[in-house]
C-alpha positions, 0 to 999 in steps of 0.5 A: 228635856225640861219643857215649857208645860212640864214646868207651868203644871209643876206650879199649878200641882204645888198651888194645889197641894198647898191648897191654893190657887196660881194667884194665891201660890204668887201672892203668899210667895210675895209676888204679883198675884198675876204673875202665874195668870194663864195669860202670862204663861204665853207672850204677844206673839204666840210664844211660850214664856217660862217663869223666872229662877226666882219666881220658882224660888219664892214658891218653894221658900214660901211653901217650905217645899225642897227642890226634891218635891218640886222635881217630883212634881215635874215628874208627876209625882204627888207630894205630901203635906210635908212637901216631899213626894209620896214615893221615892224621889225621882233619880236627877237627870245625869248632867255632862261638862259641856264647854263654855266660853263668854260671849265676848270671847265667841267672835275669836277665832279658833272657838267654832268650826265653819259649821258652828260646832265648838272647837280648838282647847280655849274653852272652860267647861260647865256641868249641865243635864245630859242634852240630845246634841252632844255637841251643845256649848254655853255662852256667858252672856255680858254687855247690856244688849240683850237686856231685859231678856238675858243679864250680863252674868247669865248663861245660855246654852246653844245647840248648833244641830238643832233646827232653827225657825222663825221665833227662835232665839239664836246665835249668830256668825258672821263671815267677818266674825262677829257673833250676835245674840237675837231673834230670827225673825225671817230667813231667805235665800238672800237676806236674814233678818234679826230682831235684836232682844233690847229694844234700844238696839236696831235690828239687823238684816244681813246678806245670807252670804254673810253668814257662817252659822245660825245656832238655836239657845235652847236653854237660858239661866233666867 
C-alpha cells in the first residue's frame, strides 16, 4: 500500500533529478516555496500530512515528467534527463471494483451489516489499487462539514477490519442511523469522543452504547 514516505521521497528524488531542492522543485512548480518544507510533511499534532493531487500535478507539468517516471521514483527506481526511468517501467498495481455509495446515501439502511461491512445491491462500484481488506468501500463525500479536509465531490475509502486508534480519521454509525465523518480522539468503554474536521462544527461525544460501528478512511481523493 502507497505510504506517507514512500510519496514525500518520490518528490525529494524528482527535485534531485531536476537538480533542484523541495523549495526550488515547488517554486519552479508555481507554488509556495515551503509548501514541500520538511515541517510541512508532519502536522501539529504529530501526524503524517500528504501532499495534495495538485501539488503532485504541478510538479510533473513543470518538470515534464510522465506519471510512469513518477511511479518509478515511488519504487526506487532512477530516472533520466528525459523523466523516464532507467529501466523498464514499473508493472501498475492491479486495481479491483470495489463499492461505492455517497456519504448521504450511508445512513439508509440496507448498505452495511451490524459489523460495518457493506452489504445489500444498492451500491455502484469504482476501480481502485488491490487493498488488504477485501472488504473496503468508497464514500463520496458531499455537504460542507468536513471542509477544508475533504471537498464535496471527494472520495475516501474506508476499511471497516482495520484497527482503529487515536488520530484516525473514520466513519462512524450510530445505532439511530446516522453516519458521521471524524477524528477519534478517545474511546472508552463508555463514551467515544470525535473531534469533527471543520472547525465550524462541534464535536461529538457519544455514549458506546450508541454506536454500531467505527471504520478507518484509509485513503482519500485530496
Amino acid at each position: 500500500m502507497l505510504t506517507h514516505g514512500q510519496i514525500w521521497t518520490a518528490i525529494d528524488r524528482l527535485a534531485e533529478a531536476n537538480g533542484l531542492s523541495a523549495s526550488g522543485l515547488a517554486k519552479r512548480a508555481g507554488l509556495d516555496s515551503t509548501a514541500f518544507n520538511r515541517s510541512k510533511r508532519i502536522t501539529s499534532d504529530g501526524r503524517p500530512r500528504w501532499p495534495s493531487t495538485e501539488s503532485v500535478s504541478k510538479i510533473l507539468s513543470a518538470t515534464n515528467t510522465s506519471m510512469r517516471a513518477f511511479l518509478a521514483l515511488l519504487e526506487g527506481e532512477d530516472i533520466g534527463p528525459s523523466g523516464f526511468s532507467e529501466e523498464p517501467a514499473p508493472p501498475f498495481r492491479p486495481q479491483r471494483a470495489i463499492p461505492h455509495i455517497g456519504l448521504a446515501q450511508a445512513g439508509d439502511g440496507g448498505f452495511f451489516d451490524d459489523a460495518g461491512f457493506p452489504v445489500g445491491s444498492g451500491w455502484d462500484e469504482i476501480l481502485f489499487p488491490e487493498v488488504e481488506d477485501e472488504h473496503a468501500y468508497a464514500l463520496e463525500i458531499s455537504g460542507d462539514s468536513m471542509l477544508p479536509l475533504y471537498r464535496p465531490g471527494d472520495l475516501v475509502v474506508v476499511s471497516p477490519a482495520a484497527s482503529v486508534r487515536k488520530g484516525d480519521r473514520v466513519v462512524v454509525k450510530t445505532r439511530d442511523g446516522e453516519v458521521l465523518a471524524k477524528e477519534l480522539v478517545r474511546r472508552t468503554a463508555r463514551t467515544v469522543e470525535l473531534r469533527s474536521l471543520n472547525p465550524e462544527y462541534e464535536g461529538r461525544t457519544l455514549a458506546a452504547t450508541d454506536v454500531l460501528w467505527i471504520a478507518r478512511i484509509i485513503w482519500a481523493s485530496q
